[in-house]
Residue frames relative to the residue before (quaternion, step in Angstrom):
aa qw qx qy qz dx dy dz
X 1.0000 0.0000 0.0000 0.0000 0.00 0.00 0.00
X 0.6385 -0.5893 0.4067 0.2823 3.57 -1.12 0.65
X 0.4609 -0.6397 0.4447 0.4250 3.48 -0.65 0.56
X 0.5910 0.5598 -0.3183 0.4857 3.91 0.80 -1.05
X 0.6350 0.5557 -0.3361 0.4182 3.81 0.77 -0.33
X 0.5949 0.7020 -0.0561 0.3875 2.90 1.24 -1.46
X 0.6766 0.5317 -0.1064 0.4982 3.14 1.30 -1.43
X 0.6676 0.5017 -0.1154 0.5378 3.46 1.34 -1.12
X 0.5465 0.4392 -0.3655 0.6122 3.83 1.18 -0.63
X 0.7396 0.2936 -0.2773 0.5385 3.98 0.01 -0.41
X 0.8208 0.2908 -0.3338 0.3609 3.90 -0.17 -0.14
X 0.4034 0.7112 -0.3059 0.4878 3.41 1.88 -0.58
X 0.8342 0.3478 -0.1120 0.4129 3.33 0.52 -1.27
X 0.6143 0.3269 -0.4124 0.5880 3.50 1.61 -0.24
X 0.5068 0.5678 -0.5352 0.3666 3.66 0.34 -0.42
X 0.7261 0.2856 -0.3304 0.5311 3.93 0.60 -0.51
X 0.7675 0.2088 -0.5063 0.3332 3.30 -0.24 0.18
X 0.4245 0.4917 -0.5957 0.4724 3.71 0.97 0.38
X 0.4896 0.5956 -0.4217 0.4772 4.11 0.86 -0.29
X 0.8271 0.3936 -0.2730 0.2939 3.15 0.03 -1.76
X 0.4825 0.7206 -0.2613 0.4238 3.15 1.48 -1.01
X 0.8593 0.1243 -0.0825 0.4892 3.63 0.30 -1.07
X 0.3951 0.5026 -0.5562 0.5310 3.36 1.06 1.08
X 0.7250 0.5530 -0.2554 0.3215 3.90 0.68 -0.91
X 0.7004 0.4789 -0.1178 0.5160 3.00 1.86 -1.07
X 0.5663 0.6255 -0.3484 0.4082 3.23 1.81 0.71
X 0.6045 0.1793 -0.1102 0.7683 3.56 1.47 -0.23
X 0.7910 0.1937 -0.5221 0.2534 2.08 -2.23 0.98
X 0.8302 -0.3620 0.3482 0.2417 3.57 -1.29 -0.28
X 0.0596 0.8584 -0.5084 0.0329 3.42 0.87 1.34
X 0.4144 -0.7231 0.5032 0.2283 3.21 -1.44 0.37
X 0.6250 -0.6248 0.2957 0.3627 3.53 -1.07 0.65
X 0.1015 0.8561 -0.4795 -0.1637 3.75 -0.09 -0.05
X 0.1136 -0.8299 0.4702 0.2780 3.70 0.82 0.12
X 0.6454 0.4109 -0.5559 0.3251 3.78 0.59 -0.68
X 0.7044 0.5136 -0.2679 0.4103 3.79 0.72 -1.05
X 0.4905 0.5115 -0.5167 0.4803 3.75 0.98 -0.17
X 0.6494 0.5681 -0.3406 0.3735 3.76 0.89 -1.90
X 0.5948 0.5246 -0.3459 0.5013 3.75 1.07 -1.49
X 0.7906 0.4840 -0.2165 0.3064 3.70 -0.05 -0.58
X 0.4942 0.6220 -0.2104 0.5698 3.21 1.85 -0.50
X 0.8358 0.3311 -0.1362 0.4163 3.35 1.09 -1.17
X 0.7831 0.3421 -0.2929 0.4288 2.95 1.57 -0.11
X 0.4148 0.5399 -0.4119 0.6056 3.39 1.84 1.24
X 0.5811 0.4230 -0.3763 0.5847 3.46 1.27 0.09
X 0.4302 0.7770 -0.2120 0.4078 3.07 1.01 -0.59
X 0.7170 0.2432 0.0043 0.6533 3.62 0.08 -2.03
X 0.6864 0.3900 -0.4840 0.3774 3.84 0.39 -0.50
X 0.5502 0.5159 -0.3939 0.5253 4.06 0.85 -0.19
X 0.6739 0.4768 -0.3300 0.4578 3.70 0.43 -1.01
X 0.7117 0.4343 -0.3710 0.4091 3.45 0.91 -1.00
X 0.5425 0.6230 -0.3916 0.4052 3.36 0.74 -1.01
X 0.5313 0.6965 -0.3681 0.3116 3.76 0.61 -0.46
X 0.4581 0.5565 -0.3365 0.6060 3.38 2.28 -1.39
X 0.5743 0.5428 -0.5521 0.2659 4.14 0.35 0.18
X 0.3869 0.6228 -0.4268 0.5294 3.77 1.77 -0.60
X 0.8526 0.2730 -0.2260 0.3840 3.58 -0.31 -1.09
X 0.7402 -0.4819 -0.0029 0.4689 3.76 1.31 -0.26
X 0.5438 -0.7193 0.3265 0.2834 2.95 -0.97 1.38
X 0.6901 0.3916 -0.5420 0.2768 3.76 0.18 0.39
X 0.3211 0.5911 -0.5752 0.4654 3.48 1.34 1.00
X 0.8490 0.3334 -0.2779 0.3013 3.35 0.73 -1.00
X 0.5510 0.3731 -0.5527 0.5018 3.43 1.31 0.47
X 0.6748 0.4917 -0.5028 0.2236 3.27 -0.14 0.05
X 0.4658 0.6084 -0.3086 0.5636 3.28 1.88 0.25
X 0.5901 0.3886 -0.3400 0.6206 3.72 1.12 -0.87
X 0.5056 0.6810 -0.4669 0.2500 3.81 -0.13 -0.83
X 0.7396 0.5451 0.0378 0.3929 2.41 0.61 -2.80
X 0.7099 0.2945 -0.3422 0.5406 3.51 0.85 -0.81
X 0.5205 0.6025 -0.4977 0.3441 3.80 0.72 -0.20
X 0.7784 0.3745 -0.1602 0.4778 3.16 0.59 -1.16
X 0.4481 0.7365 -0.3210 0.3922 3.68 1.46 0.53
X 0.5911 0.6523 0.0683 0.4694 2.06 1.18 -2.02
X 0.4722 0.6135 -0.1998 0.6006 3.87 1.34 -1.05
X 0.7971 0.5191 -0.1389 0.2754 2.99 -0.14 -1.92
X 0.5452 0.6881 -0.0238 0.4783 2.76 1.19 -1.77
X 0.7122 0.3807 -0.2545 0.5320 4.07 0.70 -1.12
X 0.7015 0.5590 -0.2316 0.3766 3.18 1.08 -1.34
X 0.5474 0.6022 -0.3179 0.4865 3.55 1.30 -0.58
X 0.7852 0.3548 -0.2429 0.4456 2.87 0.54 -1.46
X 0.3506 0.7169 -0.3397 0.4978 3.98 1.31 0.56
X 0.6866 0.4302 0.0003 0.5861 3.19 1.01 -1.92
X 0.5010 0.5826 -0.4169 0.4856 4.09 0.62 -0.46
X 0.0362 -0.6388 0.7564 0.1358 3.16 -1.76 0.65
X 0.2153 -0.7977 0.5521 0.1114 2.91 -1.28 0.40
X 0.3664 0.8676 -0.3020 0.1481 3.34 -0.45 0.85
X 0.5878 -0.7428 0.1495 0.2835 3.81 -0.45 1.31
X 0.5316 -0.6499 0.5387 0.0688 3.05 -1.49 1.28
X 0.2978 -0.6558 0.6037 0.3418 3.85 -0.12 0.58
X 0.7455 0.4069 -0.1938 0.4910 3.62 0.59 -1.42
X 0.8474 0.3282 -0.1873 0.3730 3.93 0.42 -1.09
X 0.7672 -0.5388 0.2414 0.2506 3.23 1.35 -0.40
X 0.4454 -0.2513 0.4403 0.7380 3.25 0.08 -1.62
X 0.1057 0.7497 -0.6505 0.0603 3.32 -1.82 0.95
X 0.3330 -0.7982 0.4988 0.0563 3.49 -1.12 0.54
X 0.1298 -0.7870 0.5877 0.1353 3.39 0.11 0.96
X 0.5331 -0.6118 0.5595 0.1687 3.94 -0.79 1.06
X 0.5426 -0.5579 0.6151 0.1266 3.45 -1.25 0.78
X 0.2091 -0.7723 0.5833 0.1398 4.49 0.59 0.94
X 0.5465 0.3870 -0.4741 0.5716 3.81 0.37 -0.49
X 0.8639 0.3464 -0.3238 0.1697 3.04 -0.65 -0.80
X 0.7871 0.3034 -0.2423 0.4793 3.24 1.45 -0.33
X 0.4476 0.4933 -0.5276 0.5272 3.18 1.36 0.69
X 0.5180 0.4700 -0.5432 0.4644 4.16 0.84 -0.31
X 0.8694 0.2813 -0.3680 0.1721 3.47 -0.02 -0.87
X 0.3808 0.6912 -0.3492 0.5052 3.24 1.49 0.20
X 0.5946 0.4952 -0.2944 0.5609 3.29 0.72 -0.68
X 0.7106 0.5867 -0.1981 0.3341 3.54 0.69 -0.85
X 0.8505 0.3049 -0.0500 0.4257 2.53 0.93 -1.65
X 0.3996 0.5603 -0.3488 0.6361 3.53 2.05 0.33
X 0.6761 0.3709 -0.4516 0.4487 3.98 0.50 -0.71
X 0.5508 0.5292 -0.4757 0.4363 3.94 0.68 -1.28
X 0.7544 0.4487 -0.3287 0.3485 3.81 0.13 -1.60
X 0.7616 0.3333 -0.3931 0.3928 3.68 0.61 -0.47
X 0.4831 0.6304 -0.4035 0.4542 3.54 1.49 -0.65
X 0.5526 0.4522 -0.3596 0.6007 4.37 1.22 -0.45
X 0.7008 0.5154 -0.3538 0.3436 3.35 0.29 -0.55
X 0.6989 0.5450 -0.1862 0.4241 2.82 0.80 -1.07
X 0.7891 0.3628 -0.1314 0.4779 3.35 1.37 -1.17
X 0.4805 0.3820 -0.4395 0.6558 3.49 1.79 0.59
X 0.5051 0.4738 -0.5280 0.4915 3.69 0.40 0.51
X 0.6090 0.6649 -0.1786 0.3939 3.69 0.90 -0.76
X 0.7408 0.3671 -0.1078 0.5521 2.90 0.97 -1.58
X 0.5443 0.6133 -0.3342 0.4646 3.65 1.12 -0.88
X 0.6608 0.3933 -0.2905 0.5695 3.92 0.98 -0.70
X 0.7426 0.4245 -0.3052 0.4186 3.49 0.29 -0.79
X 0.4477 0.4822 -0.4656 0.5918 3.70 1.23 -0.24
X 0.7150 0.3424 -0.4304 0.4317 3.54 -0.53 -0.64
X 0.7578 0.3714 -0.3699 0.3886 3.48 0.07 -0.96
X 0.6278 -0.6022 0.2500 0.4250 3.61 1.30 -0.15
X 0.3184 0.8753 -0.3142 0.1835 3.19 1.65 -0.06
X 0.9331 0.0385 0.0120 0.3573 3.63 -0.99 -1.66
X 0.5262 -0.6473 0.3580 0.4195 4.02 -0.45 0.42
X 0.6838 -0.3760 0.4344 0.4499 3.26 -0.99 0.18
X 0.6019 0.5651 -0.4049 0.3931 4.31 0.13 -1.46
X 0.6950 0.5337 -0.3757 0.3017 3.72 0.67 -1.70
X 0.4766 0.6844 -0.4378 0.3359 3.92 1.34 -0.08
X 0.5210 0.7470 -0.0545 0.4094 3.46 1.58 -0.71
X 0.2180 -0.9527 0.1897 -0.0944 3.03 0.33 1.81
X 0.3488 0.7812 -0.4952 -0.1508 3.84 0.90 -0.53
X 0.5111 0.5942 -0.4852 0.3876 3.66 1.08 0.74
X 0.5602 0.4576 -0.3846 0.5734 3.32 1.31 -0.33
X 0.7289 0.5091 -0.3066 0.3400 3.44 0.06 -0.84
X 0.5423 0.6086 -0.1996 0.5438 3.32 1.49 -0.45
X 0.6743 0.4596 -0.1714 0.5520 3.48 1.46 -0.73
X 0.8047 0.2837 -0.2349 0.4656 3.12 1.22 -0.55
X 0.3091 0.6131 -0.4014 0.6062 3.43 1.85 0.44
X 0.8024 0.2966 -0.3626 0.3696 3.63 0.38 -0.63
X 0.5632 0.5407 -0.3772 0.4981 3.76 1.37 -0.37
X 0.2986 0.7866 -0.3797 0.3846 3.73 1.31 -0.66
X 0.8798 0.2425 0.0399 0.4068 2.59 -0.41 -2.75
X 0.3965 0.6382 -0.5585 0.3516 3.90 1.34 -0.68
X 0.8905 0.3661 -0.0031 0.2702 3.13 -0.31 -2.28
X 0.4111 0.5699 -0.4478 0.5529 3.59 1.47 0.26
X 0.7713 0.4066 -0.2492 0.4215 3.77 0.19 -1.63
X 0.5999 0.6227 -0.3013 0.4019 3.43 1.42 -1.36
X 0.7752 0.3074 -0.2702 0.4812 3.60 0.23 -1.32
X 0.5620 0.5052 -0.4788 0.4469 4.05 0.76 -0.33
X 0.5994 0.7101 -0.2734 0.2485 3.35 0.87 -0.51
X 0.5658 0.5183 -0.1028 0.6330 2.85 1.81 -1.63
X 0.7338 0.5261 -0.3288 0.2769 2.95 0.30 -1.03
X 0.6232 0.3954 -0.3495 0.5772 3.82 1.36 -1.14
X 0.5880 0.4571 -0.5291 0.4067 4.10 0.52 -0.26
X 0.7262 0.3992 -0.3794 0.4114 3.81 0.32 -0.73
X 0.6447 0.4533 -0.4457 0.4246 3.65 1.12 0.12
X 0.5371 0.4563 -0.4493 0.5490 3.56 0.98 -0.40
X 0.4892 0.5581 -0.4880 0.4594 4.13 0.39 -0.46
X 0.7285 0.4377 -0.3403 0.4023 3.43 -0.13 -1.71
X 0.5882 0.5277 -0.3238 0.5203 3.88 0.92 -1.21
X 0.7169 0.3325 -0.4444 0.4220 3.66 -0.19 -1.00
X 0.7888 0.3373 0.0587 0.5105 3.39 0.36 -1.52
X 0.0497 -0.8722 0.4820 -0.0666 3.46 0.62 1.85
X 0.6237 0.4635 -0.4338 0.4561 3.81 1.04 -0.69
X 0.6826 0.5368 -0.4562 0.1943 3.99 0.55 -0.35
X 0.4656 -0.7425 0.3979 0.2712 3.41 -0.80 0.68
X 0.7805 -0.4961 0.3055 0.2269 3.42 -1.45 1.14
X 0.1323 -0.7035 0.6641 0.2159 3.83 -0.55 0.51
């Protein structure tokens, strides 16, 4: 089997279930988890610092990373607007997600990824044939996409997080998730 095949049998299959995952965890009746909200904060703060690094090599990667998280970051308040919130005999404190909103950015962030694909499929022919430079790999539309999931899920999960502390306060006999 081709090595380029190869590549596509192993990321094909995780790329959906990292999908399926964060389509599932948009509706319905999520539970609080604070250690994994905290983990997820740091490691979207995290990739949004690492990325920002693409500002060394050029800086309209890195606004389109600031943008993207600005307008996350937006998004992100407005969700947490749009969120109910509301108790679980069995789970606890829960949050029922805002479905527009996480079916828009899904949508998004699946068109941008196949719209790269497509255009590293492009570039992959035209290299052989001798064609586009190496730089045209270089995104600030992607980065802008991932600037805006960034800034969503940073503001989002801090968001929850200060409502499930004011919960615990209002509502001192319930127990901790």
């Amino acid at each position: 089997m081709p090595v380029h095949l190869t590549n596509y049998l192993i990321m094909l299959p995780l790329l959906a279930w990292i999908v399926w995952r964060r389509v599932s965890r948009q509706f319905g009746r999520q539970p609080i988890q604070r250690k994994r909200m905290i983990a997820r904060i740091v490691i979207f703060a995290v990739v949004g610092c690492l990325l920002s690094l693409a500002g060394l090599h050029s800086i309209q990667l890195l606004e389109g990373l600031l943008v993207g998280a600005l307008i996350g970051a937006l998004i992100g308040m407005v969700g947490l607007r749009l969120t109910r919130f509301e108790v679980d005999p069995v789970k606890g404190d829960c949050y029922v997600p805002n479905a527009w909103i996480g079916a828009l950015l899904t949508v998004l962030l699946l068109g941008r990824l196949l719209w790269r694909f497509m255009q590293m499929q492009q570039v992959s022919a035209a290299a052989q044939a001798g064609g586009y430079p190496a730089s045209y790999t270089y995104s600030p539309l992607t980065m802008l996409v991932v600037g805006l999931l960034v800034g969503y899920y940073i503001v989002y999960f801090s968001g929850l997080l200060i409502h499930h502390r004011r919960f615990q306060q209002a509502h001192p006999g319930t127990s901790t998730l």
